[in-house]
C-alpha positions in Angstrom: -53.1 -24.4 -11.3 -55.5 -27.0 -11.3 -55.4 -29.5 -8.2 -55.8 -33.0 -8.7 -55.2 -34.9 -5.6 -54.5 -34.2 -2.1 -50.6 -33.3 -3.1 -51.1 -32.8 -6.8 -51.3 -30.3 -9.5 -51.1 -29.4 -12.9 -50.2 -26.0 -14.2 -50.4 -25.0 -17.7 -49.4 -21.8 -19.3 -49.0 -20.3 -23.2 -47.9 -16.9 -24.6 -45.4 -14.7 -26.4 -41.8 -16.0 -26.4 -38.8 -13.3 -27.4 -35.4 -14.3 -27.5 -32.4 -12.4 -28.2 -29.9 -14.1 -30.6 -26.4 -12.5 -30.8 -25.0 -14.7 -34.0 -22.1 -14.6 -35.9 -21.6 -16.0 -39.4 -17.7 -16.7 -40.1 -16.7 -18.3 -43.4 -13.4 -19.0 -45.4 -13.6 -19.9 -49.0 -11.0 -21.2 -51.5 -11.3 -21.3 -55.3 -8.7 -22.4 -57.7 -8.5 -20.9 -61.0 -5.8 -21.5 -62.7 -5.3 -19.1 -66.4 -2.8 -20.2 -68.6 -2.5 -16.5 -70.0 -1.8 -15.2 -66.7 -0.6 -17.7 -64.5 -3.3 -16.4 -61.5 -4.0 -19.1 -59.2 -5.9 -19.6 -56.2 -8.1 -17.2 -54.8 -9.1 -17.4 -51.1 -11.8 -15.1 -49.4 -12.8 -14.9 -45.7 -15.3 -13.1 -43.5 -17.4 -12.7 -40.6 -20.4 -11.3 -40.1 -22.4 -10.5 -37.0 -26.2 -9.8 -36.6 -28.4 -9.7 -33.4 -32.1 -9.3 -33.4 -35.1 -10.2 -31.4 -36.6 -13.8 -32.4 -40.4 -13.8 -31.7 -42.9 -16.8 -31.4 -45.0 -18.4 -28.9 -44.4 -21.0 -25.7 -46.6 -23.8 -24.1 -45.6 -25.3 -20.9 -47.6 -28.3 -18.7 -45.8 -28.9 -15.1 -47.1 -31.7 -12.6 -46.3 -30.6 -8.8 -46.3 -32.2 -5.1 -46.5 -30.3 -2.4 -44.2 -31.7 0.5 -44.8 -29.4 2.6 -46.8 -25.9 2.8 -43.1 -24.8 2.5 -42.0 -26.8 -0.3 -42.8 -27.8 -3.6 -41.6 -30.6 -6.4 -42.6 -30.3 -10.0 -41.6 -31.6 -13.7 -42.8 -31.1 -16.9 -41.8 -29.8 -20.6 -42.5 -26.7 -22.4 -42.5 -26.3 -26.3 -41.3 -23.1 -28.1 -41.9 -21.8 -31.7 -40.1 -18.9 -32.5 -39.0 -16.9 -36.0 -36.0 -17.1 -38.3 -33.0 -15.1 -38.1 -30.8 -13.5 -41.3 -27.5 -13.3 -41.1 -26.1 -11.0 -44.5 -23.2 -9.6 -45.9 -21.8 -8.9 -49.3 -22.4 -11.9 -51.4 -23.7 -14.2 -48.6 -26.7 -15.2 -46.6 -27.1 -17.6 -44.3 -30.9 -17.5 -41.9 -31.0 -19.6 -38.6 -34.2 -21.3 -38.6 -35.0 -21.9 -35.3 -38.5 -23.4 -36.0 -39.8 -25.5 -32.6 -37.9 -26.6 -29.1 -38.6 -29.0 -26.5 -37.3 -28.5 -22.8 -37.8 -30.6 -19.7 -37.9 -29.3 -16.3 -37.3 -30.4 -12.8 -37.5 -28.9 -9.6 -38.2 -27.2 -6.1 -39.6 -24.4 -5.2 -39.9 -22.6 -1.6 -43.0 -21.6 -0.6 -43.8 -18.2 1.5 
């Protein structure tokens, strides 16, 4: 926390971010084939398929404050995450979850003591 004015700071922070992500991959597919030999026609094909792993990356966050009291507190500010890709697999199929970077704002109080 570094103090700017009378009322004001800033407060920055980085490190490690992990998140949990619990997905699910559900598909229905429908392919027509129709043989004149032996008259077989559509063939449909559904699934789903569930994976949950541990996303890893990093986080930045920058947060201006003002004190109102000695008791009470009032900041905003953003933070930015970049975490990993996710896999979801199953026979035939693949689909990843690229999570890449995020932006957040946040506003608030805190109490003091």
């Amino acid at each position: 926390e570094v103090p700017l004015f009378k009322r004001f700071a800033l407060q920055l922070g980085a490190g490690l971010a992990a998140v949990y992500s619990d997905a699910e991959l559900e598909f229905s597919q429908s392919t027509t084939l129709l043989d004149p030999v032996t008259g077989l026609g559509p063939a449909d094909r559904s699934a789903r398929y569930t994976a949950g792993d541990w996303m890893l990356g990093y986080y930045g966050t920058a947060m201006i404050s003002y004190d109102f009291s000695d008791a009470l507190r009032g900041f905003v500010g953003g933070e930015y995450q970049s975490l990993d890709d996710q896999t979801i697999a199953g026979p035939g199929l693949e689909a990843t979850l690229k999570m890449k970077n995020s932006f957040g704002a946040v506003i608030g109080l805190q109490l003091l003591f």
